[in-house]
C-alpha positions as CSV (number, residue, x, y, z in Angstrom):
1,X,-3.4,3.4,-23.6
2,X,0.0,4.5,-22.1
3,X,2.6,2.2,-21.1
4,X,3.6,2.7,-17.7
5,X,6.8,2.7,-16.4
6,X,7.5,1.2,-12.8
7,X,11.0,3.4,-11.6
8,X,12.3,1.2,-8.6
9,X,15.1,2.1,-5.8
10,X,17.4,-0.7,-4.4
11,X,18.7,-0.5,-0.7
12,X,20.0,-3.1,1.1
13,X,21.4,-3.7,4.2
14,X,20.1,-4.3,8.2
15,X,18.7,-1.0,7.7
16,X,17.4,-1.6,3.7
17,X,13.3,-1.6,5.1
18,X,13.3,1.4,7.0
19,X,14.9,3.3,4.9
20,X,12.8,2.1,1.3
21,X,9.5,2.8,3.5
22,X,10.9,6.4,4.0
23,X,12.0,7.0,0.7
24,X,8.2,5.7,-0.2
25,X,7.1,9.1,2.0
26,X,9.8,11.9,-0.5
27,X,8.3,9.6,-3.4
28,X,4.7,10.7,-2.2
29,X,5.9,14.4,-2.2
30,X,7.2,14.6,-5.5
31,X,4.0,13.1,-7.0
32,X,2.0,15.9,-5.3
33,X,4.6,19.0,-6.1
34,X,5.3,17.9,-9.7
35,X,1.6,17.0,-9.9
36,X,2.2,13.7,-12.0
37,X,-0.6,12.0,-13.6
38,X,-0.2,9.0,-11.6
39,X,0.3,8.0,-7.9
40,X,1.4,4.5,-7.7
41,X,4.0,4.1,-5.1
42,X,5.4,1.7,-2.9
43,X,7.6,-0.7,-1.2
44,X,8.4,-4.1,-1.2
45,X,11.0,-6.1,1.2
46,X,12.7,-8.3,-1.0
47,X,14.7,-10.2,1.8
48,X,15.9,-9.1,5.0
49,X,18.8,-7.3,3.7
50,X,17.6,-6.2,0.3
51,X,14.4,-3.7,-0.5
52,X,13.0,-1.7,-3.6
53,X,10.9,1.9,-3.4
54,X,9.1,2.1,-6.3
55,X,7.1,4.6,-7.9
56,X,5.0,4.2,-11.2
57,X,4.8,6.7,-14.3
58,X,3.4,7.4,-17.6
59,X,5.6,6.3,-20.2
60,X,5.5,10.2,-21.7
61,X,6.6,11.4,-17.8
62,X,9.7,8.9,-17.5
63,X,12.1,10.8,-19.1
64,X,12.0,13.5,-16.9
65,X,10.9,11.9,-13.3
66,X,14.3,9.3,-14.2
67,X,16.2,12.4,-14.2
68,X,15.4,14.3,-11.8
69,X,15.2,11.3,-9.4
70,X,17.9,9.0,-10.4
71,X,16.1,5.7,-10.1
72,X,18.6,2.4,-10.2
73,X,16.3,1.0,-12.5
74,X,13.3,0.5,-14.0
75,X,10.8,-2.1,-15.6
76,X,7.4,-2.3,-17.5
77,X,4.6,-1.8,-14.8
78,X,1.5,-3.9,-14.8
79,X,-1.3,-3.9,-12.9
80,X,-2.4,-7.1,-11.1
């Protein structure tokens, strides 16, 4: 089986929510135009001034999805 990759967004801020929820939506639409194999996405408020948008790919799509989207990091994804 594949490792997966878990590509994760950092904004912080008053505004840092709001805006990693919207990011969340253009993360939805590049799954479905790139048609990637997975569609694990999300976001997660960290504290009130600091949240993550993440979204999670196969270990042979990273390379591309990291640079076409620029991710600020990224870590081994695994499924709870």
């Amino acid at each position: 089986m594949s490792k997966k990759i878990k590509l994760i967004w950092d904004f912080r801020g008053p505004a840092a929510e709001k805006t990693a929820e919207h990011h969340e939506i253009h993360l939805k639409e590049f799954i479905e135009a790139e048609k990637l194999d997975l569609n694990i996405t999300g976001f997660t408020a960290i504290t009130d001034m600091h949240s993550i948008a993440f979204l999670v790919v196969n270990e042979q799509e990273m390379i591309a999805v990291r640079d076409a989207l620029k991710p600020h990091r990224g870590e081994l994804y695994n499924a709870k």
